[in-house]
C-alpha positions, 0 to 999 in steps of 0.5 A: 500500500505504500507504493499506492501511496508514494504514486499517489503523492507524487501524481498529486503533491504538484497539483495541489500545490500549483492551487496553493496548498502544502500536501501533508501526507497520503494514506490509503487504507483499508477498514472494513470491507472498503478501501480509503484514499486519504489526502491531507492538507495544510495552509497558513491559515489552516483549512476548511471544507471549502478548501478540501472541496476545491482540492478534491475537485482538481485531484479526482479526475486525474486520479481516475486517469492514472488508475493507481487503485484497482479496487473500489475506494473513497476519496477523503481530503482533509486536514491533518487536524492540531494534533498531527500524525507523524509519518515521515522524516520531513514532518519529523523535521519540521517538529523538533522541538516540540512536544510529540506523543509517541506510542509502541507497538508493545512495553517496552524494558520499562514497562510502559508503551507510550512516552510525551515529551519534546521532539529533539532529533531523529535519524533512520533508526530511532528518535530521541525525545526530552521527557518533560521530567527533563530525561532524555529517551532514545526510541527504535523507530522499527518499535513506533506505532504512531507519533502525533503532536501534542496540542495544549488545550487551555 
């Protein structure tokens, strides 16, 4: 599915730029008995059902077009919303320093399977983490499940 979704991103990321929109991420998943091709995007001033609209209108056809998905899908464009899945090394990039939730697929030597704290750096291998107790953590990406960031509601 990630070949789906690379071909997919590739194909649409010029587009959906050229209108004035940054693609966040591609995701095509299967839930259920049906299949979902999930494109998120982002702007300055954030983004609302009126952008996703206009974003799917330009995509749609060309998706058809290129024919990437043999299987009967649904077309989904939204934002990545405040507290954003992390999937790739770019977004990693963009969120050193700031304070991310990272979950494990199982415990780990200490017992626990999700840790919070301040994004420092990431490499191909592991990320390392400022727990907010002021302890650093290095984490086997191979071992991540998910990484979103953490928004601060008042």
């Amino acid at each position: 599915m990630a070949n789906i979704e690379e071909k997919v991103e590739n194909l649409v990321k010029p587009i959906i730029e050229n209108i004035g929109y940054e693609l966040y991420d591609v995701e095509y998943a299967k839930e259920g008995k049906d299949y979902y091709l999930r494109i998120f995007i982002d702007k300055k001033d954030g983004i609302d059902l009126n952008d996703c609209e206009k974003v799917s209108n330009e995509i749609n056809e060309i998706l058809d077009k290129a024919d990437y998905i043999k299987e009967q899908y649904y077309l989904e464009v939204s934002s990545p919303g405040i507290e954003r899945i992390i999937r790739k090394d770019a977004q990693l990039e963009k969120n050193i320093g700031v304070e991310i939730q990272v979950k494990l697929f199982k415990k780990d030597e200490q017992g626990k399977k999700e840790y919070t704290g301040t994004l420092k750096s990431y490499n191909k291998d592991e990320i390392t983490i400022n727990l907010n107790d002021n302890k650093e953590i290095k984490l086997q990406r191979k071992n991540i499940s998910q990484i979103k960031t953490v928004y601060k509601w008042n």
